[in-house]
N, C-alpha and C positions, 0 to 999 in steps of 0.2 A: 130663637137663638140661631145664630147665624150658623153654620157648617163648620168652618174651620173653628168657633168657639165650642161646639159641641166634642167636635174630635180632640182638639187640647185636654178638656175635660174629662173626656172619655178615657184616652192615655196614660192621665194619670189618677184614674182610678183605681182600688183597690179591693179585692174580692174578700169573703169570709175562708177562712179554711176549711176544708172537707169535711162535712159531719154526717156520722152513721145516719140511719134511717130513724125516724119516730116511732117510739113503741105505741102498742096500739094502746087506748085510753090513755093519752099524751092528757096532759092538763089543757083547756083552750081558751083563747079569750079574742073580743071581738063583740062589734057590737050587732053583728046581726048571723045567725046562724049557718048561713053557706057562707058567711067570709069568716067564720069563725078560724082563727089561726091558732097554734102551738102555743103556748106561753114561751116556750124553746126560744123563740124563733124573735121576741119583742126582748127577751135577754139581750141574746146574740148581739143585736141589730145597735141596743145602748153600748154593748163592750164595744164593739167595731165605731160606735160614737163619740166614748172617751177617747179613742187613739188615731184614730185617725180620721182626714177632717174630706174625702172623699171614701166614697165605695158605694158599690151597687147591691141596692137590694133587691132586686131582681133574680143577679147571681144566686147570693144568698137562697132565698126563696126554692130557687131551684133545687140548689143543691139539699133543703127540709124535704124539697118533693112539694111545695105547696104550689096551689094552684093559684091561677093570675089573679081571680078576686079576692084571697086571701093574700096574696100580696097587696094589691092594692088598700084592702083594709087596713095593713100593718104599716104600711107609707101614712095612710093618714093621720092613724093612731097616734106617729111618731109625728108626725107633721104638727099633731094638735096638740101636745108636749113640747114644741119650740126645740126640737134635739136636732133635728135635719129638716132642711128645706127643699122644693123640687126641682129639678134642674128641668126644663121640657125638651124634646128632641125627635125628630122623625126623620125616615126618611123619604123621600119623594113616594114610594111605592105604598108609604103608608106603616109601611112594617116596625114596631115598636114606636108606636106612636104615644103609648101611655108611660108613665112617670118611671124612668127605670136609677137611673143614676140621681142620689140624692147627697146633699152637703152641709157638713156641718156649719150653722149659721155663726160668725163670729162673734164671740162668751156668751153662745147658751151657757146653759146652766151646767151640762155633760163636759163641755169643752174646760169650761172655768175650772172646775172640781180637781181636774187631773194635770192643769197647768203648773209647769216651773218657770218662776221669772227669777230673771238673772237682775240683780239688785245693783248690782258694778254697773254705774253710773260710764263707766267711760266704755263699756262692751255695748250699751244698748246702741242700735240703730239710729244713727243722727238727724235732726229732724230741722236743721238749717238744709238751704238749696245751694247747691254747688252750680256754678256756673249753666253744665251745662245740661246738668239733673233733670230726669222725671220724676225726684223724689214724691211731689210736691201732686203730683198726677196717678199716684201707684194705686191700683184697682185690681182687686184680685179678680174680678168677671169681665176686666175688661181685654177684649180679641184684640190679640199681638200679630202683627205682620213683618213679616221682614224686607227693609228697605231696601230697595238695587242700590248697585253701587256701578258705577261706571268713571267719572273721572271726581278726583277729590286736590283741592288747592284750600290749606290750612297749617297753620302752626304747628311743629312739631317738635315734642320735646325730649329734651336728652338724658337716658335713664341708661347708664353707661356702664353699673352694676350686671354682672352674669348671675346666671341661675337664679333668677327672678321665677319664684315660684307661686301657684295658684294658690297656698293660704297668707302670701306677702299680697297678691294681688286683692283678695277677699278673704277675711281671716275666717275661720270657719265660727267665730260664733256667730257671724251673719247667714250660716247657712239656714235658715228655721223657716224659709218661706219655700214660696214655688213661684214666687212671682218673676215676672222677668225686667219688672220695674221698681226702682226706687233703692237700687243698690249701688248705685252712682254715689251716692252719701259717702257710703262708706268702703269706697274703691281705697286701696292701700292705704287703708285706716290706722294701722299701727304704724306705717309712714310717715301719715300725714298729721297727725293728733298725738299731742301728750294725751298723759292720764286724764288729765281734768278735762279732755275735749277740745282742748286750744289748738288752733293750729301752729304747724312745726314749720318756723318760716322757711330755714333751709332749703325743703321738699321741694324740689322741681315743679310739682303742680300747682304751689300752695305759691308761687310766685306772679307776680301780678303778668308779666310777660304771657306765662304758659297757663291763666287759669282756660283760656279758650283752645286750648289746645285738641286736636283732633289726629295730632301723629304722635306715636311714640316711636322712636328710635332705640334701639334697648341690645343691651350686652348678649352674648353667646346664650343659649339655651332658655328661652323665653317662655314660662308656662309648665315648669315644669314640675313634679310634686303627683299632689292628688290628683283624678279625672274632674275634678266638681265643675261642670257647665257654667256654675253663679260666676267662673273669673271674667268667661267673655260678655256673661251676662251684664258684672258690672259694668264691664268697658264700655259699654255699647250704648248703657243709660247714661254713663259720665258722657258720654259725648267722643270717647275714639272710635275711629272710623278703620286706622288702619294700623299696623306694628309690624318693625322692618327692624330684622337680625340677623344673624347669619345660620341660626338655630331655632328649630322651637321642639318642644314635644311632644307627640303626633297627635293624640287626643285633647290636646289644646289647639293644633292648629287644625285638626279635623271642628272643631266645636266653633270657631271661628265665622268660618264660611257659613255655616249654619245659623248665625245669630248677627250677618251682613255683617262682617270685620275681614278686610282683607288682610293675612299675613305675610309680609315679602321677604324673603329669604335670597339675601345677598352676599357677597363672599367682605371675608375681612376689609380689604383696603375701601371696597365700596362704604361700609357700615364707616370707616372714621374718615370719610370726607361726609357721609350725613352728618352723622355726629355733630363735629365742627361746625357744621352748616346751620343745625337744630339752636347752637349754642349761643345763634345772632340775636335768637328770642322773636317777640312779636313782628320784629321788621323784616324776618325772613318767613317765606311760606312756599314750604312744598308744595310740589306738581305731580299729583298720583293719577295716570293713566292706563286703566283695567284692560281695555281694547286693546292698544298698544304695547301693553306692556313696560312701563316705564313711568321711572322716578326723573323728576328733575328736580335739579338745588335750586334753592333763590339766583345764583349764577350762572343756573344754563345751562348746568353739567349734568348729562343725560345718562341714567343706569336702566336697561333691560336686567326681566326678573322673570322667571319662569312660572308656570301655572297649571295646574291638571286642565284640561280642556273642559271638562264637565262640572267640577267647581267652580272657574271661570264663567258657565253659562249659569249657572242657578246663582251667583251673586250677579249678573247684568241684569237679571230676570226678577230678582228678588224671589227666590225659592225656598223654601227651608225644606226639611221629610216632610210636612203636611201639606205646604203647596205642592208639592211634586205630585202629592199623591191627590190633589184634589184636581191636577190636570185632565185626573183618569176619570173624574165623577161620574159625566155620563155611563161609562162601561159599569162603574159599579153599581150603580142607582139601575141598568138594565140586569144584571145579574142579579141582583136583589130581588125583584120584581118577579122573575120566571123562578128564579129558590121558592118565593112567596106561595105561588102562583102552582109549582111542583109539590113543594112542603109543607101546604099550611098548617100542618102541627107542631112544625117545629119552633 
């Protein structure tokens, strides 16, 4: 597995809680005597299995006090039960080179037992392709990178409504994944769909003009509501690339740059000659220049827009917090190595 997939994985992993020490004459089980583990400990390991669909049992393990081949027996144990599968991972120095982070496989048997499905036909996740959709491509193992962005020339559409907020944007019963694909479907799903799934011709998106669309133009306070990352996340699988307002709410528009969406923050009269502009449909197409800093209409008419310096450089670059951090690899992968190399008990 590549590095940046191991570290996604890693991040959103999940530990056991704290548990006291093993009384002595614990129950044990295992199939060979020095990997003989806790019975404790192949409990634990199912409950952490019903609920949640990463965590490390290594953690775990530690925290029983048991030792690395008694972990390892209890991976396999679990392995050989279909409950968790292994994620492999190392790094250059060697150090944790054996199976530590492991994943609930999708409807083992653990996973099915404890599931709730939501039977409302018009809540489930939509399973037609939106124009500009990876529904169609969504893979939970699959390494997500984030695209640079530097100059963008595309359709943008006019969403003229205020306080457009992150559960209008992805309503929250689509929150149930971690993925960071195939939420394009159901971008402003209660916008876009009656009950029955139909679409709502009205909707701006749902218009033949705007379904390619790659700009939204959007009223005062953009993003606002809950923190949930899934809003930019949908945007970004629908295919928006960038959203100009004269507002947004900070942890929408901080989550943005992080998931390659440029937000442009313009003053009033700017936003209603976009607007207008947006309103031509597919025969008009914005001019977004990152470098420059600037919007142009389909007419020529030029708006500078401001930008943090260092945001600006991690969208040219295509950065997100793991690329930045994986800039530093070499230093880490030496630090690792002399930790190793100073500590090796630890």
């Amino acid at each position: 597995m590549k590095r940046r997939g191991f570290l996604q994985l890693l991040g959103s992993a999940m530990t056991a809680p704290l548990m006291p020490a093993l009384p002595a004459g614990a129950a044990t089980v295992g199939t060979a005597s020095r990997a003989a583990y806790p019975a404790l400990a192949m409990k634990m390991a199912l409950d952490q299995a019903k609920h949640r669909v990463n965590f490390s049992v290594f953690s775990m393990a530690q925290q029983l006090g048991l030792q690395i081949d008694q972990a390892n027996a209890l991976m396999v144990d679990l392995s050989k039960q279909g409950v968790i599968g292994p994620i492999q991972g190392a790094t250059k120095s060697g150090r944790w080179a054996r199976s530590q982070l492991w994943q609930r496989p999708e409807g083992s048997v653990v996973a099915s037992s404890t599931a709730v499905k939501d039977t409302n036909p018009a809540k489930q996740p939509r399973t037609q392709n939106t124009p500009n959709s990876t529904a169609d491509r969504a893979d939970a193992t699959k390494e997500t990178t984030m695209e640079k962005f530097d100059t963008l020339s595309g359709i943008a559409a006019p969403m003229p409504l205020v306080n457009i907020d992150t559960d209008m944007i992805i309503p929250k019963v689509f929150l149930k994944t971690i993925k960071r694909t195939g939420l394009g479907a159901n971008l402003f799903d209660e916008m876009r769909f009656d009950r029955s799934g139909k679409e709502i011709e009205d909707f701006v998106l749902n218009k033949p003009a705007y379904r390619e669309a790659q700009i939204i133009v959007a009223g005062d306070n953009f993003g606002c509501g809950s923190s949930r990352e899934h809003a930019p996340w949908a945007l970004a699988d629908f295919g928006i690339k960038s959203v100009i307002s004269t507002s947004f709410a900070d942890i929408f528009y901080n989550n943005c740059f992080k998931n390659g969406i440029l937000p442009i923050v313009l003053p009033r009269e700017a936003i209603d000659v976009l607007m207008k502009d947006a309103e031509k449909g597919a025969n008009a197409r914005m001019d977004i220049d990152l470098v420059a800093q600037t919007v142009t209409t389909s007419d020529g008419e030029v708006f500078t827009f401001e930008v943090d310096s260092f945001k600006k450089h991690c969208l040219l670059q295509g950065l997100d917090d793991i690329g930045l951090t994986m800039e530093k690899i070499s230093s880490i992968d030496t630090f690792e190595a002399s930790a190793s190399a100073a500590r090796p008990w630890v």
